[in-house]
C-alpha positions as a printed NumPy array, in Angstrom:
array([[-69.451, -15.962,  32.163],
       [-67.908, -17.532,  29.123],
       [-64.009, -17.97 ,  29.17 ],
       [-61.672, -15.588,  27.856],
       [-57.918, -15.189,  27.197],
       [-57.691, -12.637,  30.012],
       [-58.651, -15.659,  32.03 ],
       [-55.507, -17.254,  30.998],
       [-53.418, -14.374,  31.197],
       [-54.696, -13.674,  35.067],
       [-53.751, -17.589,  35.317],
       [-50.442, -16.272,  33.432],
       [-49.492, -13.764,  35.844],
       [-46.337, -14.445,  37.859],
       [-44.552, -15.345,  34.275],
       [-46.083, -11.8  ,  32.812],
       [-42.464,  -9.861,  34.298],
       [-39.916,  -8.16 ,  33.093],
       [-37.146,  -8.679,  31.406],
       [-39.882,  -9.685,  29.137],
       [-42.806,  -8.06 ,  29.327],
       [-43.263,  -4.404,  30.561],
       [-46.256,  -3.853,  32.828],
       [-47.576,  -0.982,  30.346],
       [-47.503,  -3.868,  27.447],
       [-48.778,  -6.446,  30.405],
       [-51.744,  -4.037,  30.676],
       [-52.73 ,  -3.565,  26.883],
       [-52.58 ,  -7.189,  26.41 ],
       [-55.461,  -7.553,  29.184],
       [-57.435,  -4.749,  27.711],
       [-57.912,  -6.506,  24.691],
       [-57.699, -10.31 ,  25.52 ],
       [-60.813,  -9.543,  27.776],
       [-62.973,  -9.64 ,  24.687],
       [-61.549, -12.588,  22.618],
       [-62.644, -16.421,  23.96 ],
       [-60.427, -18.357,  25.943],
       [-60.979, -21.37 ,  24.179],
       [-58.213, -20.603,  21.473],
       [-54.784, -20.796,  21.306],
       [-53.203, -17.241,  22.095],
       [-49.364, -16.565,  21.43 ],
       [-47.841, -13.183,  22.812],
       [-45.169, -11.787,  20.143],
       [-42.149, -10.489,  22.251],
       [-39.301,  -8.111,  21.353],
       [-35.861,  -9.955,  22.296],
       [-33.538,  -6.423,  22.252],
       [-32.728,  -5.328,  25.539],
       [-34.647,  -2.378,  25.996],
       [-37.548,  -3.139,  23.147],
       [-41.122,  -3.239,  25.142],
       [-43.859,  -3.697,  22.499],
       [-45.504,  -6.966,  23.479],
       [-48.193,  -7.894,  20.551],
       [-50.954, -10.608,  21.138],
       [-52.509, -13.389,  18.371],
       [-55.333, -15.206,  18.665],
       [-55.653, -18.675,  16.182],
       [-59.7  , -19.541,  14.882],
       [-59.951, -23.035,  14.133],
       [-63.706, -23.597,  14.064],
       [-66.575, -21.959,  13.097],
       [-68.378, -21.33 ,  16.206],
       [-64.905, -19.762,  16.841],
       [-64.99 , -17.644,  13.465],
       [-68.815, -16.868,  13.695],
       [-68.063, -15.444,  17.392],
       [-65.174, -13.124,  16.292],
       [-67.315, -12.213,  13.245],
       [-70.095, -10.395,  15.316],
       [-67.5  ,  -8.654,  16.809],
       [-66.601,  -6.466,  13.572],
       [-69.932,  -5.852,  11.837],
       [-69.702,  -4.461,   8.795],
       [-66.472,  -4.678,   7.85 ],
       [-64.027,  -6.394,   5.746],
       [-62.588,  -9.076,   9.277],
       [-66.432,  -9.661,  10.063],
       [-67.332, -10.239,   6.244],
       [-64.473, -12.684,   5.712],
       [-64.887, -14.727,   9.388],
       [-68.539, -14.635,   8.563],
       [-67.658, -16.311,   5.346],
       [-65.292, -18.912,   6.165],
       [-67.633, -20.355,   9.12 ],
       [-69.837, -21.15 ,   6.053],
       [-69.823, -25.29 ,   5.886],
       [-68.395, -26.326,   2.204],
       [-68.047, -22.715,   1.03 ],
       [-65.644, -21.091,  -1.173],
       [-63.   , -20.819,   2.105],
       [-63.38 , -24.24 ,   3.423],
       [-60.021, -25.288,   2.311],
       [-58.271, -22.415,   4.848],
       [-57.635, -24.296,   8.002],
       [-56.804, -21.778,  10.003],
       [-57.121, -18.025,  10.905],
       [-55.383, -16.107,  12.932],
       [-55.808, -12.04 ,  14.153],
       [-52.472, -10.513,  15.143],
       [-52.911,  -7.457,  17.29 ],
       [-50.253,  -4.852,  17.349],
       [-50.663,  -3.435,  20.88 ],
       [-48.274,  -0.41 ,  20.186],
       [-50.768,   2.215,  21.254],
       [-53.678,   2.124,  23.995],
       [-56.61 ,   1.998,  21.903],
       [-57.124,  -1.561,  19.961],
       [-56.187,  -1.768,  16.679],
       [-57.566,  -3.433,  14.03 ],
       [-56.479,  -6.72 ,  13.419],
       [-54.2  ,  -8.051,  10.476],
       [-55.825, -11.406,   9.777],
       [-53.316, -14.255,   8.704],
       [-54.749, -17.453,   6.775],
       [-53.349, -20.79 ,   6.972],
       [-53.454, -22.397,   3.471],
       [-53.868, -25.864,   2.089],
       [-51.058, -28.443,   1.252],
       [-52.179, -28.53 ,  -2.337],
       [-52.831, -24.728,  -3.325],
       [-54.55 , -23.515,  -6.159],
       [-53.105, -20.238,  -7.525],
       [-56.598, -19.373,  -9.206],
       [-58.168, -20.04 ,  -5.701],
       [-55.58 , -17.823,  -3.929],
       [-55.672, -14.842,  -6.453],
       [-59.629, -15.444,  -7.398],
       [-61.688, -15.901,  -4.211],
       [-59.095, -16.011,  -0.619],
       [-57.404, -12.568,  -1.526],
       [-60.506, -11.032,  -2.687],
       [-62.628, -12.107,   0.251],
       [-59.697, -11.209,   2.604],
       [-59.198,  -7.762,   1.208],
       [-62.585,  -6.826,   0.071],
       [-61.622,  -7.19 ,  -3.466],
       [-59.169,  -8.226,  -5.83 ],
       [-55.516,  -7.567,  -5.51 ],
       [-54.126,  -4.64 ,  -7.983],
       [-52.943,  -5.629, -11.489],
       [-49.145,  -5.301, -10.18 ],
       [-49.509,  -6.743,  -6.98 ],
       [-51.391,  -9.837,  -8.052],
       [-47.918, -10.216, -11.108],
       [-45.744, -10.035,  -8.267],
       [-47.652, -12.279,  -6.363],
       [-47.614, -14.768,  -8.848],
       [-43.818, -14.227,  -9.713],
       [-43.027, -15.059,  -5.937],
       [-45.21 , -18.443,  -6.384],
       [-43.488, -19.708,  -9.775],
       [-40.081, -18.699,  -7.965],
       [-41.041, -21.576,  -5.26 ],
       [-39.005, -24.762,  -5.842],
       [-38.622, -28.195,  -4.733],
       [-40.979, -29.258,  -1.331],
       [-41.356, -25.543,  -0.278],
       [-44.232, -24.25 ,  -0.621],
       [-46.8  , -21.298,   0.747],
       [-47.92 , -21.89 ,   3.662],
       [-49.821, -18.137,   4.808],
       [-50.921, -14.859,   3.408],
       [-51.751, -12.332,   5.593],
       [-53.643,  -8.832,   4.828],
       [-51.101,  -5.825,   6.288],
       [-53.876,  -3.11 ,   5.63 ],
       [-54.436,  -2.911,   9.172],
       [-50.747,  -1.355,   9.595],
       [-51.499,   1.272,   6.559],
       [-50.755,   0.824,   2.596],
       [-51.87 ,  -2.459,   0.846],
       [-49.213,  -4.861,   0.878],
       [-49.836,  -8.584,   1.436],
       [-47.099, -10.953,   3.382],
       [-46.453, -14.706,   1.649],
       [-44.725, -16.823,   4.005],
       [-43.088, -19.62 ,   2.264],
       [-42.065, -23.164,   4.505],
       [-39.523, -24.994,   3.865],
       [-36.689, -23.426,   2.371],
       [-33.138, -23.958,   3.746],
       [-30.672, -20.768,   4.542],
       [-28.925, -21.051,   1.261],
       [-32.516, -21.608,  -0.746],
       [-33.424, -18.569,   0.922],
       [-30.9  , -16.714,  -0.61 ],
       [-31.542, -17.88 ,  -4.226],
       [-34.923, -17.28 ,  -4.438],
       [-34.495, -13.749,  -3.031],
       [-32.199, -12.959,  -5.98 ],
       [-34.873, -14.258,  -8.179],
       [-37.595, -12.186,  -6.434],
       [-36.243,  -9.365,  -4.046],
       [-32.378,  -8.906,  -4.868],
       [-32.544,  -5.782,  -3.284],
       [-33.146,  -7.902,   0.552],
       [-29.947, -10.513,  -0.083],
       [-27.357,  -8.7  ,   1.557],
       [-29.436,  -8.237,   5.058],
       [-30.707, -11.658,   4.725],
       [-27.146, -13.284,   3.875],
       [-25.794, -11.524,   7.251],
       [-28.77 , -12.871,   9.206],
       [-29.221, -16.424,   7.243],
       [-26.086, -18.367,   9.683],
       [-28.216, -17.384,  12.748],
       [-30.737, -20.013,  11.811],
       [-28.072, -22.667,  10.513],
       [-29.059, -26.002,  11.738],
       [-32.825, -24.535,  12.951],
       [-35.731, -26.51 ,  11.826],
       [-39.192, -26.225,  10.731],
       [-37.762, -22.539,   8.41 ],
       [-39.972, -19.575,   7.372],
       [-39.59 , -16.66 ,   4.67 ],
       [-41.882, -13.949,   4.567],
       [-42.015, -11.201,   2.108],
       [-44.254,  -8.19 ,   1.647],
       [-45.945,  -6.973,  -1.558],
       [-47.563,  -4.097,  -2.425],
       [-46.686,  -2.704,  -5.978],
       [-43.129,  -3.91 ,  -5.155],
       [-41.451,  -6.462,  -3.049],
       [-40.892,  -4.808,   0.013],
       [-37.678,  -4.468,   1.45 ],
       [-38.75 ,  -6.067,   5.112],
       [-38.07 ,  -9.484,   4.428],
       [-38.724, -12.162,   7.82 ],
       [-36.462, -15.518,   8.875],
       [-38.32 , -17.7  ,  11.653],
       [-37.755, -20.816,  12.72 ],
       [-38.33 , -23.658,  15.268],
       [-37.668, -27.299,  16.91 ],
       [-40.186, -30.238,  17.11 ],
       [-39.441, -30.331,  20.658],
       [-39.372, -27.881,  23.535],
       [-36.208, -26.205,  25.068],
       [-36.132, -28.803,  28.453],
       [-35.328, -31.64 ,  25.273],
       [-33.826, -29.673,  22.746],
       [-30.236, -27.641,  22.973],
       [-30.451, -26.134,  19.875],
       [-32.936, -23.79 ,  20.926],
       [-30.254, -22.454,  23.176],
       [-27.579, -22.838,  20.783],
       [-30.008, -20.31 ,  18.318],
       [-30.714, -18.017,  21.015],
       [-26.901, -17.611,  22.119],
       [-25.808, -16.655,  18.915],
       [-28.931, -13.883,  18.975],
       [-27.256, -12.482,  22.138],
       [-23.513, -12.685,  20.683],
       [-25.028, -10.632,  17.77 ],
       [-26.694,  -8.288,  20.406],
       [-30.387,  -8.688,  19.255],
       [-30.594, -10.499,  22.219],
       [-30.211, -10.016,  26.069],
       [-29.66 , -12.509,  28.478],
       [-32.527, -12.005,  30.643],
       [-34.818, -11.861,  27.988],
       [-33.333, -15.225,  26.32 ],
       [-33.302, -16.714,  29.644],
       [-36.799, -15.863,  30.619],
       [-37.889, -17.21 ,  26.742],
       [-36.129, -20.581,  27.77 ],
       [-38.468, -20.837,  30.539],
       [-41.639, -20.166,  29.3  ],
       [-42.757, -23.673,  28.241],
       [-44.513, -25.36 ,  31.43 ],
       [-48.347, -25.682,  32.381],
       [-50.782, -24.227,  35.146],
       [-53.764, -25.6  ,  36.18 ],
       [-55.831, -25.393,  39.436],
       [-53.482, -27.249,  41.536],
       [-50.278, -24.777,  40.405],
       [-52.725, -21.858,  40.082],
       [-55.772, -22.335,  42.757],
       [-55.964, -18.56 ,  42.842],
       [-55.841, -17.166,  39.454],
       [-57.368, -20.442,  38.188],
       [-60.656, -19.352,  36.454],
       [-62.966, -22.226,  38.672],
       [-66.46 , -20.16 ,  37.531],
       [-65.565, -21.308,  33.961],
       [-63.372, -24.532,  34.231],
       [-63.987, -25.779,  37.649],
       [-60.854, -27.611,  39.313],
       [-59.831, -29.304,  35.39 ],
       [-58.055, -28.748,  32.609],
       [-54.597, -26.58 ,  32.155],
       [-53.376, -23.928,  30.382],
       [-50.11 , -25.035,  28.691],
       [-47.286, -22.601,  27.889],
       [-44.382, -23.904,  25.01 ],
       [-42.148, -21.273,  22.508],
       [-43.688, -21.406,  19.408],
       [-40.87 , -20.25 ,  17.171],
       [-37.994, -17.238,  16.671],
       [-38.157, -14.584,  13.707],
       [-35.26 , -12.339,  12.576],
       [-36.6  ,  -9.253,  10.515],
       [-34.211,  -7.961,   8.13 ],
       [-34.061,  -4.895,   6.48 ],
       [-31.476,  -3.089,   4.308],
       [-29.365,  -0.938,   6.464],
       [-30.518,  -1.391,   9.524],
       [-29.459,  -3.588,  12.088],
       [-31.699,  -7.211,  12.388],
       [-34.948,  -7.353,  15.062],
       [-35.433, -10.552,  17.133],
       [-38.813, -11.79 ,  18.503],
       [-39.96 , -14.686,  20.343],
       [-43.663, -16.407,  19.935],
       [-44.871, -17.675,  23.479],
       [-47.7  , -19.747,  23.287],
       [-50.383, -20.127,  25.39 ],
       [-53.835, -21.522,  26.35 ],
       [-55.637, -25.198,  26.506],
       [-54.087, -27.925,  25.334],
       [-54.136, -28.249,  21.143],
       [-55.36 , -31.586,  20.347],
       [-56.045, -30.657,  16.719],
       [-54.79 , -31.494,  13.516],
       [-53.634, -28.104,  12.821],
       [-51.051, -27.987,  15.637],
       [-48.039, -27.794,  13.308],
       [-45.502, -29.571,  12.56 ],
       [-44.738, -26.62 ,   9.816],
       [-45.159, -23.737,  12.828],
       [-46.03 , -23.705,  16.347],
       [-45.542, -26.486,  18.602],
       [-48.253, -26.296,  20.985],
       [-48.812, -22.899,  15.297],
       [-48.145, -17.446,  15.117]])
């Protein structure tokens, strides 16, 4: 039998435990990883409020074997059309490097997936507006949506610059999310007053959290407005064993209280690696024999902000073989999700 992610979450086991993950979530996330392959990068999206359960699961596509796979999976609809497409050598998608399907896992049955598209360095608004968006969303974006769209992109300044669009449809309406790279706390804030003034206040309370973070994310959401959910993430070249500030940023989550300590310890501890000899009865030796390893690291931290309502914190845990790609950030994760 080919690989799968459940094979690496099985391998994953004794790290799958509370405070972190609930065994209701723990058992959702097997359901569905049992039909995805094992051979790409997987990162479990995990809610850092004490209490909060919801564990969500993404799965990155880097080649087109991988795409083409996925594709047959969804006949006949707009995921399979667009996979189907961009495995297509020198088409009109080649320049997305990478795709990724999020999975909210907030209900038993699986959902559909919200597909996220990693875009080139040097991006093309025509290309973006003209062919991606329409092949994403089985047709064009609306007459408002695409101004706004464009008003966001003329808004970017200096080295930032887009770096995904995902398609939300899969979580109801029509909005698309831009996430923009590169822009520092106080950048943040001006080009929200250009775009979304309505979103400055919440971000300007949640903004210090990431002060002295690298490697810093916006996201917005636009449908026939800018939405008022607006997203802060963040990250560190290196992995918590060499770098204090990821403990410095996840302290002042818990003195804010979108953080407990058990779940900010457990986070801490997630980057490591299994293989047979740490794992000899989980280890999937059928599919792998004795080799290889499945290597664990934090990805990144998000804050979601929203007007009146107090600020969300998640963790990004990735997980799976080791990324020797080109793709393996440095904008994202550090293993990107």
């Amino acid at each position: 039998m080919p690989l799968t992610a459940a094979d690496w979450l099985a391998v994953l086991a004794p790290q799958l435990n509370e405070p972190l993950f609930d065994p209701v979530a723990v058992g959702r996330l097997r359901r569905v990883a049992q039909a995805f392959p094992g051979d790409c990068q997987g990162t479990l999206e995990v809610r850092l409020a004490p209490g909060a359960r919801q564990v969500d699961l993404s799965l990155r596509l880097l080649t087109a074997a991988q795409a083409a796979a996925l594709a047959a999976r969804y006949p006949a609809s707009a995921t399979g059309a667009f996979l189907s497409s961009w495995s297509e050598p020198g088409g009109p998608l080649a320049p997305v490097r990478s795709v990724w399907l999020e999975y909210d896992l907030d209900r038993e049955e699986e959902p559909s997936p919200i597909l996220c598209v990693k875009l080139p360095a040097a991006l093309d608004a025509g290309w973006l507006l003209g062919t991606l968006l329409p092949a994403l969303r089985s047709g064009p974006p609306a007459t408002r949506q695409r101004a706004l769209i464009l008003t966001c992109l003329e808004a970017i300044s200096g080295s930032a610059r887009l770096l995904y669009v995902f398609d939300l449809r899969a979580r109801g309406g029509d909005a698309v999310r831009l996430e923009i790279f590169g822009l520092e706390p106080g950048q943040m804030l001006r080009y929200l007053r250009r775009v979304a003034p309505g979103s400055v206040s919440a971000v300007a309370e949640a903004a210090p959290l990431f002060e002295g973070v690298e490697r810093l994310h916006l996201s917005l959401d636009i449908g026939e407005e800018v939405l008022p959910r607006i997203g802060i993430e963040g990250s560190f070249p290196r992995q918590p064993k060499r770098e204090s500030r990821w403990w410095e940023l996840f302290d002042r989550l818990e003195s804010r209280g979108l953080c407990s300590a058990g779940k900010r310890d457990a986070a801490l501890a997630w980057p490591s690696y299994d293989s047979f000899w740490t794992a000899p009865e989980q280890w999937p030796v059928a599919e792998l024999g004795p080799g290889g390893s499945c290597v664990r690291s934090l990805s990144h931290v998000k804050v979601v902000c929203r007007p009146d309502r107090e600020p969300e914190a998640k963790a990004y845990l990735v997980f799976g073989p080791l990324d020797r790609s080109s793709d393996a950030a440095p904008e994202r994760h550090s293993a990107e999700h």
